[in-house]
LUMBA-666114 format. One line per 4 residues: number of its first residue (from 0); for each residue x, y, z of N, C-alpha, C. Coordinates in Angstrom, 3 decimals, decimal comma, m for minus. Layout:
LUMBA-666114
NUM	X:Y:Z:X:Y:Z:X:Y:Z; ...
//
This chain:
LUMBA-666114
0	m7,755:1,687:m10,589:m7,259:0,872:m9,502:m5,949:0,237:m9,938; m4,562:0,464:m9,409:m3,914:m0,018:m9,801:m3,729:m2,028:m8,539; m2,748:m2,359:m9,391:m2,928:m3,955:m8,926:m1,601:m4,659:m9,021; m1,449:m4,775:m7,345:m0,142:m4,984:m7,095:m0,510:m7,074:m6,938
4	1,412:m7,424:m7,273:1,084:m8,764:m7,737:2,155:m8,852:m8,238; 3,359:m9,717:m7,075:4,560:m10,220:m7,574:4,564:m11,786:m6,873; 5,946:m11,295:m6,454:6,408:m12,855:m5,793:5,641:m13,179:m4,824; 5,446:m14,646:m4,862:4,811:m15,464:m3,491:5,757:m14,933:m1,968
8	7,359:m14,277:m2,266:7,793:m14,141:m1,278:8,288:m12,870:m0,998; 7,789:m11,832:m1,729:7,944:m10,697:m1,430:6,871:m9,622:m0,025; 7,648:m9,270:0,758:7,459:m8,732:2,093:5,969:m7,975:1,823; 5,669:m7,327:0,668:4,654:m6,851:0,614:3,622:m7,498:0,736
12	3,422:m8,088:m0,125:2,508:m9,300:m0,424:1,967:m10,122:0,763; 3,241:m10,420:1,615:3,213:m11,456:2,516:1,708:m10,370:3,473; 2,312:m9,028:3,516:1,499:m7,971:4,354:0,053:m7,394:4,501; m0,384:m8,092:3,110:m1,658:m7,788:2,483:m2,187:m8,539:2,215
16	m1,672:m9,994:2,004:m2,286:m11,326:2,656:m2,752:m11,753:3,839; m1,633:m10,838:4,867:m1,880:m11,513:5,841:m3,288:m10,358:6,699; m3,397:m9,224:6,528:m4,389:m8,194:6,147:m5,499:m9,455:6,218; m5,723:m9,481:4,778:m6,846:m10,529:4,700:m7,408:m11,794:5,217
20	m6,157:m12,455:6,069:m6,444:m13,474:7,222:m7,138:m13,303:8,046; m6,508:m12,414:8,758:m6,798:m11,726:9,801:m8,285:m11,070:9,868; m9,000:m10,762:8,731:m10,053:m10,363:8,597:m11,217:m11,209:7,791; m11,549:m12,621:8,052:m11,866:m13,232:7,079:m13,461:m13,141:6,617
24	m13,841:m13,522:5,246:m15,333:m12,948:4,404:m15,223:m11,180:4,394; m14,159:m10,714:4,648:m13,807:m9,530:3,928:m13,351:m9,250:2,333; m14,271:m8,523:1,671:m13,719:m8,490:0,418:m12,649:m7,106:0,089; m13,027:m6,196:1,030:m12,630:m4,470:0,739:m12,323:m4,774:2,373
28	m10,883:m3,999:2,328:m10,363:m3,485:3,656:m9,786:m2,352:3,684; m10,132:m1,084:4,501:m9,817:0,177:4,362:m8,241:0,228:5,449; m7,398:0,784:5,079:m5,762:1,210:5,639:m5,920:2,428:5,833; m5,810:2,941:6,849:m5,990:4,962:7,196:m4,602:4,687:7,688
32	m3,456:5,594:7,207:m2,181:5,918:7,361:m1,861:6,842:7,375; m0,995:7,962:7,644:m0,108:9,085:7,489:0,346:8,837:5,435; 0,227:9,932:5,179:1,254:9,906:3,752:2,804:10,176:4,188; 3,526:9,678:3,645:5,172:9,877:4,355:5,493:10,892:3,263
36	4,425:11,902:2,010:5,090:12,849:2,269:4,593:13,742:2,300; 3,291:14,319:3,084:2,501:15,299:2,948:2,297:15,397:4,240; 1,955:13,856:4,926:1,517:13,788:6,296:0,296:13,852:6,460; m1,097:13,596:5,326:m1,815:13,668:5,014:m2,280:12,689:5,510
40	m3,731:12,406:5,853:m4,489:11,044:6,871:m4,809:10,615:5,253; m4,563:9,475:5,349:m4,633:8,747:3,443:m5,570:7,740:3,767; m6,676:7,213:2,998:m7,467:5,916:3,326:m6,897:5,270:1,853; m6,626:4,261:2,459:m6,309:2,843:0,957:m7,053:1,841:0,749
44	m8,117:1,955:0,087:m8,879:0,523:m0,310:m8,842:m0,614:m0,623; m8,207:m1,737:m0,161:m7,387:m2,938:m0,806:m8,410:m3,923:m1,184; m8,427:m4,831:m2,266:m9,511:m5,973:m2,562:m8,707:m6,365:m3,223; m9,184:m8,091:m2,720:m8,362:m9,066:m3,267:m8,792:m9,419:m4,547
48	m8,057:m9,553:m5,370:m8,253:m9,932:m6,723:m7,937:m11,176:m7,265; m7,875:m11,655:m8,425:m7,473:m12,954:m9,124:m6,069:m12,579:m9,026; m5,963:m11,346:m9,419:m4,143:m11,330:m10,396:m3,453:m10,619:m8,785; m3,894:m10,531:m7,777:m3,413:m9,845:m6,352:m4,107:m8,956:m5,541
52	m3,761:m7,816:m5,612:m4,857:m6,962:m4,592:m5,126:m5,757:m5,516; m5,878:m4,884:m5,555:m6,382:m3,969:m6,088:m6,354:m2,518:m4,966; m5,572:m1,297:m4,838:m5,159:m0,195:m4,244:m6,094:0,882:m5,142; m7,067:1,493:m4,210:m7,286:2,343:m4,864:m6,974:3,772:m3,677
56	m6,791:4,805:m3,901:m6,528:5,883:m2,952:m5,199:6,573:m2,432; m4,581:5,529:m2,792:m2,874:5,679:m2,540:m2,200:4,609:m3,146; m0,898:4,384:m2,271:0,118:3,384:m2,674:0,948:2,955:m1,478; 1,486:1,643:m1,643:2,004:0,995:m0,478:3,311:0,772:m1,052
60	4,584:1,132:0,326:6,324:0,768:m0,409:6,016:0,082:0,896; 7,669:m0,822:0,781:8,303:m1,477:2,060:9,053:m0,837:2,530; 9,733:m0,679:3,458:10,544:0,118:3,954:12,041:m0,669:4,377; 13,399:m0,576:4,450:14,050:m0,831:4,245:14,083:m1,986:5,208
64	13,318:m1,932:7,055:12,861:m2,519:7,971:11,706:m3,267:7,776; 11,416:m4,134:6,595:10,506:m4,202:6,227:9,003:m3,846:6,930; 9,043:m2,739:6,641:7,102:m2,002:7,088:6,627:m1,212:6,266; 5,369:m1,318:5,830:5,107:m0,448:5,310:5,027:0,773:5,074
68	4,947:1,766:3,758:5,018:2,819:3,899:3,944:3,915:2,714; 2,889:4,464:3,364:1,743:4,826:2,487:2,263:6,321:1,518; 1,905:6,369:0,194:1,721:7,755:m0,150:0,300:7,689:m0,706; m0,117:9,418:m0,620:m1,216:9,725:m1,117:m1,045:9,336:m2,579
72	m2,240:9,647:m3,099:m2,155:9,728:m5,093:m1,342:11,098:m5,508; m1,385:12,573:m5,105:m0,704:13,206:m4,610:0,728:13,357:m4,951; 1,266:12,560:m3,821:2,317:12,785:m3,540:3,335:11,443:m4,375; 2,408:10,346:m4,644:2,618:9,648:m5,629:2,931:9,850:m6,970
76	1,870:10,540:m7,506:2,447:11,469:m8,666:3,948:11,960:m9,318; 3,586:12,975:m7,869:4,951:13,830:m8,334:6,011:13,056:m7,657; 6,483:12,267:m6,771:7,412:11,448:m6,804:7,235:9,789:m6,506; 7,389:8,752:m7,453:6,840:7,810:m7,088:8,250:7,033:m6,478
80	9,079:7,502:m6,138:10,031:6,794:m5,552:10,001:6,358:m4,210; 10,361:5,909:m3,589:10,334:6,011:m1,533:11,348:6,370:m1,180; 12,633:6,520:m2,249:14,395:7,108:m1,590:14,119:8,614:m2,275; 13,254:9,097:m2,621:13,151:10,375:m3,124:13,880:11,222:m2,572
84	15,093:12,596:m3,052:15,405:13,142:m1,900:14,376:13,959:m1,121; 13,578:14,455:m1,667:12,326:15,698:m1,107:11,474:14,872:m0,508; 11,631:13,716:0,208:10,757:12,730:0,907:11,134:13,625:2,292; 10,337:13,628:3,448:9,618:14,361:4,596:10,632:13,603:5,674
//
């Protein structure tokens, strides 16, 4: 499980907090997304942790508009960038 966990004011964060508002005495919340580069139906497991949230299944970028943007494990791998040129 990797475990995302920065700034109090970074766009991500703010997104996966607010995830968890919105859903409250939730410990595990499932994200079904597109992969942006396979196009693959991706499920992301998020749980809140001490040190932030815990991703298991994929990975979450921001997007330049700040929104999110899912890759599989996959497609994560072989490019973990989001400006990748071979991005879809």
């Amino acid at each position: 499980m990797e475990t995302y966990s920065k700034s109090k004011h970074d766009p991500l964060l703010k997104i996966l907090k607010k995830l968890f508002e919105d859903k409250p005495g939730k410990s595990k919340i499932k994200l079904k997304e597109r992969c942006s580069g396979c196009g693959r139906l991706t499920t992301i497991e998020i749980t809140h942790t001490s040190r932030g949230y815990g991703l298991q299944g994929g990975t979450l970028f921001m997007s330049p508009n700040d929104k999110f943007i899912v890759k599989c494990l996959n497609c994560y791998e072989k490019h973990f960038k989001i400006d990748d040129k071979s991005e879809k």
